[in-house]
N, C-alpha and C positions, 0 to 999 in steps of 0.2 A: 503677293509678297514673296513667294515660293520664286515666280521669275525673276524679279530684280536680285534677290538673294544671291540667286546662281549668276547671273550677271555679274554682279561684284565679285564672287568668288572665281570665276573663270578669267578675268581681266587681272585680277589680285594674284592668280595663278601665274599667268605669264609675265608679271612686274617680278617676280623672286628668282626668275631664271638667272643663272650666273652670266653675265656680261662679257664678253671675251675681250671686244676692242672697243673702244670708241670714235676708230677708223671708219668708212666702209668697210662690210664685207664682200668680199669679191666671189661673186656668184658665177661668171664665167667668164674666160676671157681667151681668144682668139684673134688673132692678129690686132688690128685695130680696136675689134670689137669687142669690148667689156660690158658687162652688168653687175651691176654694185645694189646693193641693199644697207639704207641705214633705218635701224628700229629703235625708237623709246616708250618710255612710259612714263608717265607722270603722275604721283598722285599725290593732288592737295588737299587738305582741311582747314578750314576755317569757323573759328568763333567768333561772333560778333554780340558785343553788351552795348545797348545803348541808353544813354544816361538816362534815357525815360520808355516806357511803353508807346505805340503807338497803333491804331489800329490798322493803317494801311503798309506804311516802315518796318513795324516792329511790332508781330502780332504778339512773337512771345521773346522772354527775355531771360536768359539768354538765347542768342539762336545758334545757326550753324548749317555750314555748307560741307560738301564734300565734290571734288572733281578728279575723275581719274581720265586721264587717256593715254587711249595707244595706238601708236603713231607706227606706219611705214614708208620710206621714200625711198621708192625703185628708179635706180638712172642707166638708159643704157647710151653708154657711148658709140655709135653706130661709125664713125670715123669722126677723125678729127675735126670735122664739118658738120658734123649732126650729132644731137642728142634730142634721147626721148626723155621722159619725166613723167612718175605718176607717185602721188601719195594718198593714203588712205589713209583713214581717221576714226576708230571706235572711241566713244565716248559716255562715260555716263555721271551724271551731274544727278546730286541730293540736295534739296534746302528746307530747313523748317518753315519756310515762309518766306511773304513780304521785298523787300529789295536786298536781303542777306546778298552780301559779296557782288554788289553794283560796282563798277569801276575797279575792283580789283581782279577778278575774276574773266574771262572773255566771254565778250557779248555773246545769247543768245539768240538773240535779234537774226533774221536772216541775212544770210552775206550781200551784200550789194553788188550787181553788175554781173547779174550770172544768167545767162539762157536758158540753163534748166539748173534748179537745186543739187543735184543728185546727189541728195540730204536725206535719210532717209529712218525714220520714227521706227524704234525697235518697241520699243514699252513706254508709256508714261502715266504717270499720275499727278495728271494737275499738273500744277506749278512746282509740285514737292519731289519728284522726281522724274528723270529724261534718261535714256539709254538710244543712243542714236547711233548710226556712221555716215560717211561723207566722202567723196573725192574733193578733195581739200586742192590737190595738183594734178595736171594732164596735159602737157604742153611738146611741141614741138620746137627744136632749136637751133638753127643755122647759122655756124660762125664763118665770116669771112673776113680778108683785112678789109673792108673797109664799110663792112655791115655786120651786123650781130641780127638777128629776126626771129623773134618767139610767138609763137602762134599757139593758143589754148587756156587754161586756166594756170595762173600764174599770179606769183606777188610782185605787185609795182608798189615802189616807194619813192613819194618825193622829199624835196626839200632838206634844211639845215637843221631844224629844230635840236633838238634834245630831248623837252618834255612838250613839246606844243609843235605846233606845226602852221603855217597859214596857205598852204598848197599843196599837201598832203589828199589829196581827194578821192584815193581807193583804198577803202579799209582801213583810218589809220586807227592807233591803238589811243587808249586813256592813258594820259599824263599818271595817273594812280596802279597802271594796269602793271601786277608783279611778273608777270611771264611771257614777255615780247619773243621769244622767237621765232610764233609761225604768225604771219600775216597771213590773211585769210586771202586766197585765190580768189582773182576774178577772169571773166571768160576775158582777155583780149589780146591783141592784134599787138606786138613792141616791136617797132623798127628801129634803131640806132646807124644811123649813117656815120663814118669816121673819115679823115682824108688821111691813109697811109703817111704815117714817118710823121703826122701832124695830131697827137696826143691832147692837143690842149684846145681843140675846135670839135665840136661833135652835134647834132641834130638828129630830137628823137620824134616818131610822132607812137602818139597810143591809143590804141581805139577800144574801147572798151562798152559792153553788150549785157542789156539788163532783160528782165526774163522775157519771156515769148507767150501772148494768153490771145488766144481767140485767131491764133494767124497771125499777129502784128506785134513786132517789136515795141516795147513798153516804155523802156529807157536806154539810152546810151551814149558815150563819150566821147569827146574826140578834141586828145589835147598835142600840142603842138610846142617844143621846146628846143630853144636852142642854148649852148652851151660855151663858156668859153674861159682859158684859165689863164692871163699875164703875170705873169711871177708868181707871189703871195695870192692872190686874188682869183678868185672863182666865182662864175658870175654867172646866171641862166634866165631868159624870160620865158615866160608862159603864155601860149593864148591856145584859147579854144573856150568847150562847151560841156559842160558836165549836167547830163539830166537838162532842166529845163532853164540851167545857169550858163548865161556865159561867162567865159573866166578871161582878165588879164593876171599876170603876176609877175613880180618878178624875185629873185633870192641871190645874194650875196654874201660869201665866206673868206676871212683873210685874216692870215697871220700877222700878227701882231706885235714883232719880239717875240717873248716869251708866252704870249696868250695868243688867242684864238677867238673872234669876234661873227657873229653872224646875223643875218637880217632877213626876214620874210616879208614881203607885200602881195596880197592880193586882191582884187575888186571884183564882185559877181553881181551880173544883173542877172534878178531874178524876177518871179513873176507874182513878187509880192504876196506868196502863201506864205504861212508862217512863221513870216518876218514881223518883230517885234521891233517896229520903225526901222526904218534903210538909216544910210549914211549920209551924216551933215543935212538930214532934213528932207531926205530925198524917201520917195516911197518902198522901193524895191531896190536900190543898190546900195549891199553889204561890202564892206571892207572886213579884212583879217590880216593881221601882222604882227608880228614878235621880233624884239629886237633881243641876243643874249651875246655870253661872254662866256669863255673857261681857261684855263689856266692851274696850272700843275704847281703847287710850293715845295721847294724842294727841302722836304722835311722827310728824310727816311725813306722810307720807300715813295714816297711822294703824294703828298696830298692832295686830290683832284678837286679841283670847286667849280663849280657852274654857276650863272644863274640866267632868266628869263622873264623877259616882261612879254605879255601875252593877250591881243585884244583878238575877239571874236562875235561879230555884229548877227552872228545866230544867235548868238546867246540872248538869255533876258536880262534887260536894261538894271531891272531890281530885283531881285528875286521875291522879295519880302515885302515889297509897295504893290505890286501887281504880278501873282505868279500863271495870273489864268490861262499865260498863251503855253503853259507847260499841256493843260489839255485840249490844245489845239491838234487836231490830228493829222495837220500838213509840218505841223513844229516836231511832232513825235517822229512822224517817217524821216525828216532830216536828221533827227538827232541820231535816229539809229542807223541811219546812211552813215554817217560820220562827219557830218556838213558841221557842226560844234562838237569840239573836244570838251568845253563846260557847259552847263548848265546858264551859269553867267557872262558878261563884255567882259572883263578884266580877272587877269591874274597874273600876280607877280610869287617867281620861284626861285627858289637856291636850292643847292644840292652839296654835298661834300661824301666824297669816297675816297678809302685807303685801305693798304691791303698787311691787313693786321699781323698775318702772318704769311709767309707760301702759301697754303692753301687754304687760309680765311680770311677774304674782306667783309668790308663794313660799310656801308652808306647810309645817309642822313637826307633828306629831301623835307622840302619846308615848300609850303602851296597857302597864299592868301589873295582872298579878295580883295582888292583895294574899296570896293562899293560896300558890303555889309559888315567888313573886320573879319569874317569866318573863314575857315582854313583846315591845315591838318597838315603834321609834322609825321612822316612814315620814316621810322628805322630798321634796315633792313639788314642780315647776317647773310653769307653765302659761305657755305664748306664744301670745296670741290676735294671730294677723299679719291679722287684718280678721276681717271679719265672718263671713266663709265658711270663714276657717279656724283654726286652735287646734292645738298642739301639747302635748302632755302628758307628760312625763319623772318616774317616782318610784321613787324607791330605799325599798324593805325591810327592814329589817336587824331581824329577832329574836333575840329569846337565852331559852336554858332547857334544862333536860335533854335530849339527844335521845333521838329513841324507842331500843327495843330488840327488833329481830328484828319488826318492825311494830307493838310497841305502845305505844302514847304514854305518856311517864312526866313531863309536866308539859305547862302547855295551850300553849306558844306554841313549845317546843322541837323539834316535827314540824315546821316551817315554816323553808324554806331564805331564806336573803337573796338577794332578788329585784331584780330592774330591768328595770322597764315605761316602756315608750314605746309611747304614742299620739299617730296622727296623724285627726285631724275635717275632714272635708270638709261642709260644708254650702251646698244650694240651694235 
């Protein structure tokens, strides 16, 4: 107890330091060559009540989480043709139990697609408390006209999504998840080919490299994209191989007038582990795809609305007819790959954000299953009081069956209504 104490207090330490900029700070700089340093801290709380006890869910009632970290991301510009990259990551995470702060909170789960961890266990107890750190970033970066090339651990992001994604397949984040800014590093290989003075043609390939046990590569990727933009329209397919999936896909974005419309398709033949029935009947080939819209009213400062339909063939078919392939342990290591962003096939979303004042907006996000009726409406506050710093307040509120004796009998009714507050210190 004496350890994590001082752990908290020594991380809580460095979170009260005065903030100077929210810029880099520039550590050194010499001709071309600079080193910049940006540092934050983060620290959330969350309580979760949920409308009933559960013994696996919800041992006790109310619960509560706590997550603090502190963040550094070191860049040195080495010439205007190279940059290095590395960030580091202390972290230490409290819960009173059970699934407190699932999906709003960042996975625990280990990162997908990394060679070695270098994740490394400071204290823990149990489930109830973790004190860790991490190289989160370490990358190499070669800009030219007519290639970009990053070699190391790095965030890759694909596709159009919003809150869902159907080709997203390094790390992506949960539709519920409050604090998207750092995706989680994975080891690989990004080439980006361009044709000088030609902006709107480009082909990427990315290779990416899961851990290393006994001498032999375990897992890895290798996706293959080309890109291309005719006026309004943006437009990229996909092929390659993810893990033991191969992937086609393809994503489409385009203006609209005044809106903004976008599309994802993808189909993966897999090798029929943990697949809760394939597609159209088929054993092992899953489809994923979302079709959405967004669009600005011009009311005031302008009202942003979204919304998203969203199918995903990892997920289970019913939640609450049959949930047993939840403890399937080829469905678990997917889910925490990020192979399903739900638990279920379907969900349909809206969202609406405005910005209440200069430095407090407001967002609204609404999440339903078309299959069992359950859902969850999150509202969420954000105060940027400068540059250095940001407050963040969001309320939870799901509805749906609750589970029974730990097993989930519809997809949103395991999850208590919750209230997270974060505070951002940035230097």
């Amino acid at each position: 107890m004496r350890a994590r104490t001082a752990a908290l207090g020594l991380i809580a330490a460095l979170a009260i330091l005065d903030p100077a900029t929210a810029e880099a700070r520039t550590l050194f700089e010499e001709g071309e060559l600079t080193l910049e340093l940006r540092s934050a801290f983060k620290g959330s709380l969350l309580l979760a009540i949920p409308y009933q006890t559960d013994p696996v869910f919800f041992p006790e009632s109310p619960g509560g989480a706590g997550l603090f970290r502190l963040r550094f991301d070191v860049t040195a510009n080495i010439t205007q043709y190279l940059t290095v990259a590395v960030a580091y990551e202390n972290r230490v995470r409290s819960s009173s139990g059970g699934s407190i702060g699932t999906g709003l909170l960042p996975s625990t789960a280990p990162a997908p697609f990394r060679l070695t961890p270098l994740d490394w266990v400071l204290i823990q107890d149990g489930a109830s408390y973790l004190h860790q750190h991490e190289l989160d970033r370490g990358y190499v970066s070669l800009h030219l006209e007519f290639m970009e090339l990053t070699v190391g651990r790095q965030a890759i992001g694909l596709g159009r999504g919003l809150m869902f994604s159907a080709v997203d397949v390094f790390a992506p984040f949960t539709p519920t998840e409050v604090d998207r800014e750092w995706r989680r590093g994975v080891d690989a290989i990004h080439l980006e080919l361009r044709i000088p003075d030609i902006s709107e043609l480009s082909a990427d390939v990315i290779a990416a490299f899961g851990p290393v046990e006994n001498d032999e590569l375990t897992s890895w990727a290798l996706i293959g994209r080309i890109r291309a933009i005719v006026g309004d329209v943006d437009g990229s397919v996909l092929l390659g191989r993810r893990g033991e999936d191969n992937i086609v896909g393809a994503v489409l974005s385009a203006n609209l007038g005044d809106a903004e419309a976008h599309a994802e398709l993808a189909l993966f033949g897999t090798d029929g582990q943990g697949i809760d029935g394939g597609f159209l009947g088929t054993r092992a080939v899953v489809a994923k795809g979302l079709i959405g819209a967004s669009y600005v009213v011009d009311i005031g400062t302008g009202l942003r609305l979204a919304a998203e339909y969203h199918y995903s063939g990892f997920g289970v078919e019913n939640v609450g007819d049959d949930p047993s392939i939840l403890y399937d342990e080829a469905f678990q290591l997917r889910f925490a790959r990020g192979d399903s962003q739900l638990f279920g096939r379907h969900a349909i979303a809206v969202s609406a954000s405005y910005d209440l004042q200069e430095d407090l907006s407001g967002s609204l996000a609404y999440i339903q299953s078309p299959v069992d009726g359950s859902g969850s409406v999150a509202a969420s506050f954000t105060w940027t009081q400068s540059d250095n710093a940001t407050i963040i307040l969001n309320v939870f509120v799901p509805w749906g069956t609750p589970p029974e004796g730990g097993v989930p009998t519809s997809e949103w009714g395991s999850s208590p209504l919750t209230i997270f507050l974060q505070a951002r210190l940035y230097d």
